[in-house]
N, C-alpha and C positions, 0 to 999 in steps of 0.2 A: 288279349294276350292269352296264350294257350300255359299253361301248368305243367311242366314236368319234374313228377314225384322224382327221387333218388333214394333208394332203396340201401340201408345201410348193409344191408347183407348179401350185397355186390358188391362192397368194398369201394364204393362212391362215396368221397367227401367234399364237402365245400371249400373253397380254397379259406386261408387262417384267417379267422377273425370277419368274415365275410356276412355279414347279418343275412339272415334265410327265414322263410319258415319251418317249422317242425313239426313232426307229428309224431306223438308217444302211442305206448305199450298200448294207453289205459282211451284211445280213442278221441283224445284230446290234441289242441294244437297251440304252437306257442309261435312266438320271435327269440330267435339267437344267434348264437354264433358256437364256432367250433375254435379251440387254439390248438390245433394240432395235438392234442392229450384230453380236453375233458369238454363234454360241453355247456353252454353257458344259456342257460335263459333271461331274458330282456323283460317278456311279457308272456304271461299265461294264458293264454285263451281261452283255455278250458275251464277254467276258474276250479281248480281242482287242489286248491289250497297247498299243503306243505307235504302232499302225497309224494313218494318218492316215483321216477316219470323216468322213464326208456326212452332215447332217443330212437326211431326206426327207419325213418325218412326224412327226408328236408326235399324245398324247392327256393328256387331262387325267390327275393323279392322283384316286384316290376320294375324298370326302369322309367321316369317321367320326362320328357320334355321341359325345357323351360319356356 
């Protein structure tokens, strides 16, 4: 499956509540979502503790077969 980033400074957002991945300010990545006003982290990836985190991008999660 190919990756495509979404650049929040093209005014691309994930449809509400739509679990993605993320990528902040500080070079790190997470799991969340967006509710149409704020966004929300699931999971840290970056292990970057209680640092305050820029959302800048998102990509969709994969979809699996069952």
């Amino acid at each position: 499956m190919k990756y495509v980033w979404h650049k929040l400074s093209d005014g691309d957002l994930p449809k509400n509540k739509e679990p993605c991945y993320l990528y902040f300010d500080n070079k790190g990545y997470g799991i969340g979502y967006f509710d149409k006003l704020h966004w929300f982290t699931i999971y840290d990836l970056s292990h970057s503790g209680h640092i305050i985190q820029e959302v800048i991008a998102w990509c969709e999660l994969p979809k699996f077969k069952d």
